[in-house]
N, C-alpha and C positions, 0 to 999 in steps of 0.2 A: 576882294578878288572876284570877279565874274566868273561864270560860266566857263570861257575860253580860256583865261589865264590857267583856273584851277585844272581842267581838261590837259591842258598843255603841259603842266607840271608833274599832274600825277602820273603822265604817264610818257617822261621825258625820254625813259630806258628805253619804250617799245621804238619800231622803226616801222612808221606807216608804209603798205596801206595796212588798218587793222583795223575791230570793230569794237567797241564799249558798251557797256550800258551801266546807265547810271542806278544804281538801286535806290536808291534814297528818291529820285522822281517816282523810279517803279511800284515802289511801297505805296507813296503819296496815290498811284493813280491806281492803284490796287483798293486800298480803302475808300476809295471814291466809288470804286465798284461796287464793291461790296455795300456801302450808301445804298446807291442808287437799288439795286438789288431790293431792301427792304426785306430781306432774313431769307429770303432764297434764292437757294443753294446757284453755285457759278460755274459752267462745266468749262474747262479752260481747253481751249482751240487748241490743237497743239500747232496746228499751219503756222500760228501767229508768233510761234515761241522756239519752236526746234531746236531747242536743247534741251537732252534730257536732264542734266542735273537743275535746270532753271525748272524744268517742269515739276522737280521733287521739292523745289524754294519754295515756291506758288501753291501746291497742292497743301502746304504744311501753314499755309496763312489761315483763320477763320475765314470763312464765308465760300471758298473753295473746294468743290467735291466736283471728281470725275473728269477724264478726260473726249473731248471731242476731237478722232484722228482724220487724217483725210484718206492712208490707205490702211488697205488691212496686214501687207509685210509690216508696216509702220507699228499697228497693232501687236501682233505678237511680239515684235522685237518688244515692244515696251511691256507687255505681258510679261516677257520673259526677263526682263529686272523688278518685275516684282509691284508694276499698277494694275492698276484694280478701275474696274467700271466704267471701259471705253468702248464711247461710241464712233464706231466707221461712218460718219457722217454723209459720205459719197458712195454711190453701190461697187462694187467690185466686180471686174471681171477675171482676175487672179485665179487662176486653177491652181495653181501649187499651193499658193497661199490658203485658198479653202479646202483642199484638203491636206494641209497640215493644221489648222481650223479642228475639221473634225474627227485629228486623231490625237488630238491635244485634250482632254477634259478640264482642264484645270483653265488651258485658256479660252474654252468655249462660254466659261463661265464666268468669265470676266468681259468677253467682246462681243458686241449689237450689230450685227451685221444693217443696212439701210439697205430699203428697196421701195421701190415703185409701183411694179408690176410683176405678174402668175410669171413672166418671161424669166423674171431675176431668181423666180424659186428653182422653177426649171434649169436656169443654167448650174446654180448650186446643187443642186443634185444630181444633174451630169458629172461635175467635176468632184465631188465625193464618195461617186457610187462606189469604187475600192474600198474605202475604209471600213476598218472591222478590228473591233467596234466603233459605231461612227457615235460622237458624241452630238447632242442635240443643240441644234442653231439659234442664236436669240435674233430676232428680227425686230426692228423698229418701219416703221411704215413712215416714208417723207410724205406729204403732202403739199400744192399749190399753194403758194400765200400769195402770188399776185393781186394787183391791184385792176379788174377788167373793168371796162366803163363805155357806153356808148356802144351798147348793144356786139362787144368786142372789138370795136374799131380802137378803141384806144387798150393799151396792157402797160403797168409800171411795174416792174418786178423781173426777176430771174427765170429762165427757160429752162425749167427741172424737172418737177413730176407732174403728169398729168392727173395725178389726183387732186380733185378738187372740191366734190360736192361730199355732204355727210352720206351720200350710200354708197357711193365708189369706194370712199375707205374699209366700210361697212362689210362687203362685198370682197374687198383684199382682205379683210381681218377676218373673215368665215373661212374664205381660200387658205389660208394660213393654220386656221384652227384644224382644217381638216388633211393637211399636208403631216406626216409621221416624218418625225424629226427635226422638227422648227415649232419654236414658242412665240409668240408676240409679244416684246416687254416694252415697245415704245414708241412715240410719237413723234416726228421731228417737222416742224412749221417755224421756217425761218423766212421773216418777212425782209428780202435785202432791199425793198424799193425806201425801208425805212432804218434800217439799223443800220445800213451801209449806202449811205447818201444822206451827206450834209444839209440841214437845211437853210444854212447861211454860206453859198456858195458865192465868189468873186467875180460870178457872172452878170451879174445887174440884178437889181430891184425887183423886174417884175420874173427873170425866170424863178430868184428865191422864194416870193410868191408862189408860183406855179406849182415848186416843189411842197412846200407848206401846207398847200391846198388838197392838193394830191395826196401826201401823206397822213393829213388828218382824215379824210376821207376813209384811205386805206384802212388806217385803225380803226373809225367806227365799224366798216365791213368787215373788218376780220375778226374783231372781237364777239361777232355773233356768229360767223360762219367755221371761226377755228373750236368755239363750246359746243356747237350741234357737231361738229367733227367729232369731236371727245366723245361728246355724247353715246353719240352712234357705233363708236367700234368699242365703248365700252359695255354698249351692251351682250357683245358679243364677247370679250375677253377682258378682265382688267388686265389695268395697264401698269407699270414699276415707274415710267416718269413717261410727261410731255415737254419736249424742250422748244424753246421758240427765242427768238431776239436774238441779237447780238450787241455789242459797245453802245451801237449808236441810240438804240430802242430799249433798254436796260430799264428804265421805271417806265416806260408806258406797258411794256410784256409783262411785268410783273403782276399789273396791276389785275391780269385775268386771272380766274380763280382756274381755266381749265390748265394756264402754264403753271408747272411743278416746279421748271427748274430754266434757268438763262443759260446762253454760254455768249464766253468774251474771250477774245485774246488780243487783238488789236490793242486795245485800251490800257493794256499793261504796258507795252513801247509808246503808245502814241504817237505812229507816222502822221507824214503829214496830209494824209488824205484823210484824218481826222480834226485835223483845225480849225474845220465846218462846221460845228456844230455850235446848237443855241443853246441845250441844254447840261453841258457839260463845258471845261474846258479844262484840258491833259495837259503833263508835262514830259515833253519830249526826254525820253529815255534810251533809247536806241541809237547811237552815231558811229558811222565809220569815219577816219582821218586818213587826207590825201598829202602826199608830201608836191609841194611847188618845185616844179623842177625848171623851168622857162619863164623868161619875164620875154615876151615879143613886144610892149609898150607899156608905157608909163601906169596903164590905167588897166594892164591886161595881164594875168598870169595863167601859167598852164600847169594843171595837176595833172600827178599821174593814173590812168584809169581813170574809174570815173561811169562807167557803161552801165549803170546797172539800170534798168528800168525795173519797173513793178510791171505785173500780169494786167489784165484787163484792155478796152481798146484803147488803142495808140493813140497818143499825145503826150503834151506839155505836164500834162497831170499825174503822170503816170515816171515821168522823170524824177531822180532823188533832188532833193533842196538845198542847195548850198547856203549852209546855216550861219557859222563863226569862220571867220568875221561877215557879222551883218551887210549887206548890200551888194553882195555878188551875183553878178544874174550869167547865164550863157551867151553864147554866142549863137544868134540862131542860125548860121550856116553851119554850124557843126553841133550841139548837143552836148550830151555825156558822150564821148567814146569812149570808146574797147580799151584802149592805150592811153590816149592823151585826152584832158577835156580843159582847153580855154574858157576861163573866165573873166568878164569885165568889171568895173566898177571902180571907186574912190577907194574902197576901203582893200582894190591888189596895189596900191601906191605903196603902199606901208608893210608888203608881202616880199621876202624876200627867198633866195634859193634854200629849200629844207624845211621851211617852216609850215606847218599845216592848215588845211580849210577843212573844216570839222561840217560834214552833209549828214543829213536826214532823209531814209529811206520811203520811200511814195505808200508803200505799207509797211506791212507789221515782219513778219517774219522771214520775207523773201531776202531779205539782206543777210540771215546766215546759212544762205545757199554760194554766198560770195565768200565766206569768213568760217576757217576752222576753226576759229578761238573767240571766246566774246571775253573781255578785260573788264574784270568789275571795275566798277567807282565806287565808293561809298564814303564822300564828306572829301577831305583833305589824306582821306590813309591809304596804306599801303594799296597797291590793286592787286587783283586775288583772279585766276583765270580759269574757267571752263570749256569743257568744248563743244559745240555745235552739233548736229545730227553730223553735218559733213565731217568736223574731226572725228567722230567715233567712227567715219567712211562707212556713212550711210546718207544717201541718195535716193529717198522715195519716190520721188516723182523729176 
């Protein structure tokens, strides 16, 4: 029985559209993380996963400690079930949320707020000054991991923190120390020009190259310029972790001795803007099912919905994959839509009214912004169901 059969079977009762995931792939690409890793620790993305009960599966595997959130409501809502040791990976401008922050102790002491710059202290202690007692702030410092080259005519990397050299941080980490009521417990250098870009992309030969080049490069540069970073704001405070990597960069971050600890969440679905890569290769665990409601031609059928794009800039890439049955491509005067998405190929011959095309989301965990239930799989048994941030009707972003 393949993939699609078993898919189709086990979960004959549900009535698409709805969304899966397969644990048995998950597991597999979990232990592969945890591989690649090399005995330290995995902070798991929550963006890439948004469900909490998937986030308390994950957390209870070896090789898994702490979560990476994207906001800070997101934060204490999961504080307030009961995890431990998250970092706000993006800075907040939340007033309420910071100070409910600092009249919570219990949760101050579990959340890392991320910043930048003196501006993000300032803002945080504008929107705190009420609290009484105000409990004290953990701060982690982002810094630069771009790749700059050719005297800055060329940059490969993300537009985030302007921190970049070992004194600027140096400099934030003194500001910090001398700030009453914020501590400094951490470090965050995620390099996306390399953990989150393929280096076997479909685009030809030599831009794979290009990219290759690029990112080896990048690594030799940052492997010296992210230890003298370390270096430097530890001589001003120690630090409790430096995190760095994500999925795609997982044993080459490792391999520095100033990174403490990785974080992944991608990796655990494996969308397919992970399919790219040389050093790894995932197994698709993540699928939403569309039921075929229109046959317009022989070679042509139409699911319903279907719209879901991933974040980042616009294209082709960024659209979900029409996975089971193999060989279905779009239509390029229409796409995924809203409502209806035509699809062509040999294999809608054989597609008749009701029957499903099982797609794969462009990333990781924006597909359960679509979906309030995720339907385990696990082998040929029963399926067993959760619910999403959005089933629990919550909406961080």
């Amino acid at each position: 029985m393949d993939d699609r059969q078993r898919y189709d079977r086990v979960t004959a009762a549900l009535e698409p559209p709805f969304a899966i995931l397969d644990l048995a792939a998950m597991r597999a690409n979990a232990a592969d993380l945890v591989r690649r890793a090399a005995g330290k620790p995995i902070r798991v993305a929550s963006k890439s996963v948004r469900s909490r009960p998937l986030l308390e599966r994950i957390l209870a595997m070896d090789g898994f400690q702490g979560i990476m959130a994207f906001t800070l409501p997101e934060a204490l809502w999961l504080a307030g079930h009961g995890f431990t040791d998250i970092l706000v990976a993006y800075p907040t401008a939340d007033r309420h949320a910071l100070a409910a922050l600092a009249a919570d102790p219990d949760a101050a002491g579990q959340i890392t707020l991320t910043i930048d710059s003196p501006a993000h202290l300032d803002f945080i202690d504008a929107a705190v000054a009420g609290a009484r007692p105000r409990a004290e702030i953990r701060i982690c410092i982002e810094i630069d991991t771009a790749y700059v080259a050719f005297g800055g005519r060329f940059r490969a990397g993300v537009l985030r923190s302007p921190i970049r050299e070992p004194e600027e941080a140096a400099d934030l980490a003194a500001a910090i120390a001398k700030r009453p009521g914020f501590r400094l417990s951490g470090l965050l250098a995620y390099e996306a020009q390399i953990a989150g870009v393929g280096d076997a992309p479909q685009t030809g030969a030599l831009y794979a190259r290009a990219i290759r080049v690029m990112q080896a490069r990048s690594a030799k540069e940052l492997i010296v310029r992210r230890g003298r970073v370390v270096n430097a704001v530890r001589q001003v405070t120690d630090l409790e972790f430096v995190n760095g990597g994500g999925t795609g960069s997982v044993e080459r971050t490792v391999r520095e001795k100033a990174v403490t600890e990785v974080a992944a969440g991608s990796g655990l679905f494996h969308p397919r803007l992970f399919d790219f890569y040389r050093g790894f290769t995932g197994h698709p665990a993540a699928l939403f099912a569309l039921p075929v409601v229109r046959r317009p031609a022989l070679d042509t059928v139409t699911v319903l919905g279907g719209g879901y794009p991933a974040s980042g800039a616009a294209g082709p890439s960024r659209l979900p994959q029409p996975y089971l049955p193999a060989g279905l491509r779009y239509v390029p005067d229409e796409g995924a839509g809203e409502v209806q998405t035509p699809l062509r190929g040999q294999a809608a011959e054989d597609l008749r009214i009701g029957d499903r095309v099982w797609f794969r989301h462009a990333k990781a965990g924006e597909m359960c912004e679509r979906f309030d239930t995720l339907h385990l799989v696990d082998g040929d048994g029963p399926v067993d169901s959760i619910p999403t941030y959005r089933g629990e009707g919550r909406t961080f972003l």
